[in-house]
C-alpha positions as CSV (number, residue, x, y, z in Angstrom):
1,X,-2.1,-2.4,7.2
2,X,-3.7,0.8,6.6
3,X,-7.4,1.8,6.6
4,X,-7.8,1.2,2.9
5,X,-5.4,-1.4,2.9
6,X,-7.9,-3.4,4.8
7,X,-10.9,-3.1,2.7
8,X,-9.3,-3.1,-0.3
9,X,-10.2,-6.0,-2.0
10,X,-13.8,-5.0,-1.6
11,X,-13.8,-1.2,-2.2
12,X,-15.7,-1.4,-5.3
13,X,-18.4,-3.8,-3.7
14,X,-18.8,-1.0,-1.4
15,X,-18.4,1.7,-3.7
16,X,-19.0,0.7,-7.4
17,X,-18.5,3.3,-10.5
18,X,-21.0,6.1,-10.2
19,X,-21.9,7.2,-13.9
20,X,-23.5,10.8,-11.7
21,X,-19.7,11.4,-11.3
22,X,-18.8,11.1,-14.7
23,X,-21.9,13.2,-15.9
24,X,-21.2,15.9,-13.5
25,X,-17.0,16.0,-14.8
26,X,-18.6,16.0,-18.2
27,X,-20.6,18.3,-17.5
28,X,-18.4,20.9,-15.7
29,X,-15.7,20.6,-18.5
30,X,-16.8,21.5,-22.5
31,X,-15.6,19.3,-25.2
32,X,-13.9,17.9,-26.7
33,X,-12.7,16.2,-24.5
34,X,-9.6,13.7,-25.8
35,X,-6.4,14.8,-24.7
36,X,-8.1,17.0,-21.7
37,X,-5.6,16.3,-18.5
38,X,-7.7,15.6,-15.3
39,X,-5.9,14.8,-11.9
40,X,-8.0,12.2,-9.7
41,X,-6.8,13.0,-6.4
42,X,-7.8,10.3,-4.0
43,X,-8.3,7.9,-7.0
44,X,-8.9,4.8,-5.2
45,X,-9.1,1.2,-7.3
46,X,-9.4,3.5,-10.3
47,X,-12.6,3.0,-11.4
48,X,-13.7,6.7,-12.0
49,X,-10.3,7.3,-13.3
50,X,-10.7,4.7,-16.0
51,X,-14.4,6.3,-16.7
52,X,-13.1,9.1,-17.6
53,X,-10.1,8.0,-20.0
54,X,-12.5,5.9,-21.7
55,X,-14.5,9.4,-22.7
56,X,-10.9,10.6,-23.9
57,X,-9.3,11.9,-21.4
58,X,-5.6,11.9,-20.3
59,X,-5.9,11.4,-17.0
60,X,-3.5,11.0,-13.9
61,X,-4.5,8.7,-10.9
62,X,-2.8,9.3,-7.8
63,X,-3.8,7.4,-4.2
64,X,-1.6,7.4,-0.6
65,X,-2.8,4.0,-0.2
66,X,-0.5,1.1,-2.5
67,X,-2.6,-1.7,-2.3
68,X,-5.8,0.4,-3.7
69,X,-3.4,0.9,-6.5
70,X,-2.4,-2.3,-7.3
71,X,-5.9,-3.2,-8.1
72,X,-6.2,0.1,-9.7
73,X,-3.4,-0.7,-12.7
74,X,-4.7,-4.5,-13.0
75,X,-7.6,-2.8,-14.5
76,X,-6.0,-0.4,-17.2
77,X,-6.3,-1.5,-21.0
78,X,-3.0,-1.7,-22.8
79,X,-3.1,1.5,-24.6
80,X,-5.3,3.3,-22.3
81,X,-4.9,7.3,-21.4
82,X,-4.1,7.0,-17.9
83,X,-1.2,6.9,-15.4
84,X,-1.6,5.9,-11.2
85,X,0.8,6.4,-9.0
86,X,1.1,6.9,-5.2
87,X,1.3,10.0,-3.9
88,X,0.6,11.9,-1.0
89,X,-1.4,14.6,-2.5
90,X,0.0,17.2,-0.5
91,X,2.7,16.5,-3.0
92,X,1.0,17.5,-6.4
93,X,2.5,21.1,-7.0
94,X,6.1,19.7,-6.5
95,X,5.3,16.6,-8.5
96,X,3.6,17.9,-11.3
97,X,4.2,21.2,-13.5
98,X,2.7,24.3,-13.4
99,X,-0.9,24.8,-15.2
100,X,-0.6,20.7,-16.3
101,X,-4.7,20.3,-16.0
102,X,-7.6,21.3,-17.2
103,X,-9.6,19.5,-14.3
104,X,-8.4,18.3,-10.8
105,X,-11.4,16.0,-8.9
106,X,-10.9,14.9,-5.2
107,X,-14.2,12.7,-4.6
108,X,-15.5,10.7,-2.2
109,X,-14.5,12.2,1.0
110,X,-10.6,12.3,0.9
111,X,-10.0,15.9,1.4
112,X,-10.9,15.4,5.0
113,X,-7.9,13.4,5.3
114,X,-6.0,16.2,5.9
115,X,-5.9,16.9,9.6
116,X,-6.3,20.7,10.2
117,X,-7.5,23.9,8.2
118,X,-4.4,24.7,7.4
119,X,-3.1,21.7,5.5
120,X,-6.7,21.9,3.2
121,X,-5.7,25.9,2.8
122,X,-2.6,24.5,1.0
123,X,-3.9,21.6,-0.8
124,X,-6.3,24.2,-2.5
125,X,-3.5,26.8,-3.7
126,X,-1.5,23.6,-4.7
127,X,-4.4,22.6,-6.9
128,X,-5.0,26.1,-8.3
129,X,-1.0,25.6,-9.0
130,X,-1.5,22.8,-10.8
131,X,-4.4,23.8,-12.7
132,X,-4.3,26.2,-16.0
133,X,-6.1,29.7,-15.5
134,X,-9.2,28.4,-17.2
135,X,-9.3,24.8,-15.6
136,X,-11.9,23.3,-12.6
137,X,-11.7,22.0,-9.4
138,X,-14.4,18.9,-8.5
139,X,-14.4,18.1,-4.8
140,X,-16.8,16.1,-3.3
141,X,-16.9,15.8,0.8
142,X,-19.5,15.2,3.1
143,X,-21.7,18.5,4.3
144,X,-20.0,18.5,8.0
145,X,-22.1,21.6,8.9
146,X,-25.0,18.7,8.7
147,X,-23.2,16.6,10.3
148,X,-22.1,18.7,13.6
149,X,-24.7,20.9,13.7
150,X,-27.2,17.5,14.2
151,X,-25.0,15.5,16.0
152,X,-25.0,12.7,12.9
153,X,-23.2,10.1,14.2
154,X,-24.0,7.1,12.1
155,X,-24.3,7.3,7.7
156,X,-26.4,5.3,5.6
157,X,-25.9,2.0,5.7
158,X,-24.4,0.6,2.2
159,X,-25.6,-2.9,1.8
160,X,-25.6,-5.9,-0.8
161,X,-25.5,-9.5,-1.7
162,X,-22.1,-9.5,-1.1
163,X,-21.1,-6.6,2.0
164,X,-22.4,-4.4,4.7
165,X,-20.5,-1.7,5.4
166,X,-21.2,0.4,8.6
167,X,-20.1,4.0,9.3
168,X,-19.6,5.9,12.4
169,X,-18.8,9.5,13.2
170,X,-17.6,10.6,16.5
171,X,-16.3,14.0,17.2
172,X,-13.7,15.2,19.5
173,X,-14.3,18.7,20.9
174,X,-10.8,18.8,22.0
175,X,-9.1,17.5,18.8
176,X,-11.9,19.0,16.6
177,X,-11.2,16.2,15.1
178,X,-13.8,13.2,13.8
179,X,-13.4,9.4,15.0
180,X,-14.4,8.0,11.8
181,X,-14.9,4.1,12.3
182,X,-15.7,1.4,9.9
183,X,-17.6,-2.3,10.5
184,X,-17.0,-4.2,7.0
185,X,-18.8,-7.8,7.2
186,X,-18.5,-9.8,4.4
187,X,-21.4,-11.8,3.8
188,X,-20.0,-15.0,2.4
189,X,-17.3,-15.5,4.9
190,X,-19.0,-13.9,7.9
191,X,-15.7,-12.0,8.0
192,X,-15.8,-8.8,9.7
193,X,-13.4,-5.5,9.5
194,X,-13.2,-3.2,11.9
195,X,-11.5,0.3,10.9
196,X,-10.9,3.6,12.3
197,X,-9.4,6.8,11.2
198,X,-9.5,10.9,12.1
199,X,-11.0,12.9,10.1
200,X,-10.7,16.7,10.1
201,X,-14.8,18.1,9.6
202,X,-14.3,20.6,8.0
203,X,-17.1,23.3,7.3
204,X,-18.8,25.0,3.7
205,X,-17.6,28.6,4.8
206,X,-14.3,26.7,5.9
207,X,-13.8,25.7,2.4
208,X,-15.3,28.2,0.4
209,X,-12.8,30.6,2.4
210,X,-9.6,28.6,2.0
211,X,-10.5,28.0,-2.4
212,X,-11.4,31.9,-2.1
213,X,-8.0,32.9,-0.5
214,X,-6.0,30.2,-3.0
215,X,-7.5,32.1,-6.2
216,X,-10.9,30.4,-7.3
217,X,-12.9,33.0,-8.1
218,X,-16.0,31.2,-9.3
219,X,-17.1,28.6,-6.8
220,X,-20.7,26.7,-6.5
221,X,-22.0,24.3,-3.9
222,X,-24.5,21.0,-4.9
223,X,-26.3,18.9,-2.6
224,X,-25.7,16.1,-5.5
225,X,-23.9,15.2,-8.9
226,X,-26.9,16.7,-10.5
227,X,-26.1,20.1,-9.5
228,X,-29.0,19.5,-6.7
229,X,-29.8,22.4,-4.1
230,X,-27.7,22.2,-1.0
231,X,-30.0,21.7,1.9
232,X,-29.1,22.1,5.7
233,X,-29.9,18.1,5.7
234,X,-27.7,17.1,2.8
235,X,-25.7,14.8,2.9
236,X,-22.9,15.0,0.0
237,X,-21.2,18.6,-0.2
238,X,-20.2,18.7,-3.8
239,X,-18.1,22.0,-5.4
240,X,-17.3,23.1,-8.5
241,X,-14.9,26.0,-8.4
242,X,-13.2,28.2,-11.5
């Protein structure tokens, strides 16, 4: 089984809808908003997917991981605005048409899943692709300049009736790459999940470079979904780019 495949049936006790996210796509993209195409890259059990097609959007899930997705459609309401399906999402320009969004969101980490510069370089010129001339790109990462500039090699706990969930980073200097390991207990059971998977840390100017280079124009770093100040100590990296 897969990372996710192993914590799936728990992914939204560890990581419930977040109405910030949803006020921050709002935000970023002016009504009206019914019919609007958004892509959710990285879309998980769906639940900010289905957020957003409940404001009127048409949206388009996509996730690597098929047993996130499986609990992802058990969710959708007959009639609902909204399509997952699994994809790598170095796939998206060959999969879907030119200019078919006005928004495409990556959140909660998942362009670090690609495992070298190069690969993000491409996944930002295949979402400009993808995107029409006017539309946005929402990424949310974690602020790695934090991260290996201080060494930071344990995140907030996330903890409630029902889970703990423990995260570890630790970086290779040789790889470049981040060890990034999991401890899942669940609290009823006393079951506990133990995960690992690499993680490529890649840097603002890193990424502010390789959106420059693909054609965003317009690009602005948070430290929240408020449209906080980035600090050296954030945590979250959060972009908006044109």
């Amino acid at each position: 089984m897969s990372f996710y495949s192993e914590i799936a049936d728990y992914y939204d006790l560890i990581f419930p809808p977040n109405k910030r996210h949803v006020g921050f796509i709002k935000a970023c993209v002016e009504p009206p908003y019914l019919g609007k195409k958004i892509l959710d890259v990285g879309s998980g059990t769906g639940g900010l997917a289905i957020s957003m097609a409940e404001a009127g959007f048409a949206v388009e899930g996509i996730d690597y991981d098929t047993d996130m997705l499986v609990r992802a459609k058990l969710k959708v309401k007959t009639g609902s605005p909204i399509i997952f399906t699994q994809m790598d999402m170095r796939e998206i320009s060959s999969r879907f048409d030119q200019s078919a969004f006005d928004a495409v969101l990556s959140f909660g980490n998942t362009l670090v899943h690609l495992l070298n510069l190069g690969e993000i370089a491409k996944f930002c010129r295949n979402v400009r692709t993808v995107l029409r001339d006017d539309g946005v790109f929402l990424l949310q990462i974690l602020n790695y300049d934090h991260i290996l500039d201080n060494d930071v090699r344990e995140l907030p706990l996330i903890e409630n009736d029902a889970i703990k969930f423990d995260r570890y980073n630790k970086y290779d200097t040789t790889t470049k790459l981040i060890a990034f390991k999991t401890v899942l207990t669940v609290k009823k059971t006393g079951v506990g999940i133990i995960n690992e998977i690499p993680l490529y840390p890649v840097r603002k100017r890193e990424l502010e470079d390789a959106l420059k280079t693909a054609g965003f124009t317009d690009i602005s770093c948070y430290g929240d979904f408020n449209r906080g100040e980035l600090k050296p100590d954030s945590l979250p990296l959060v972009v908006e780019a044109w």
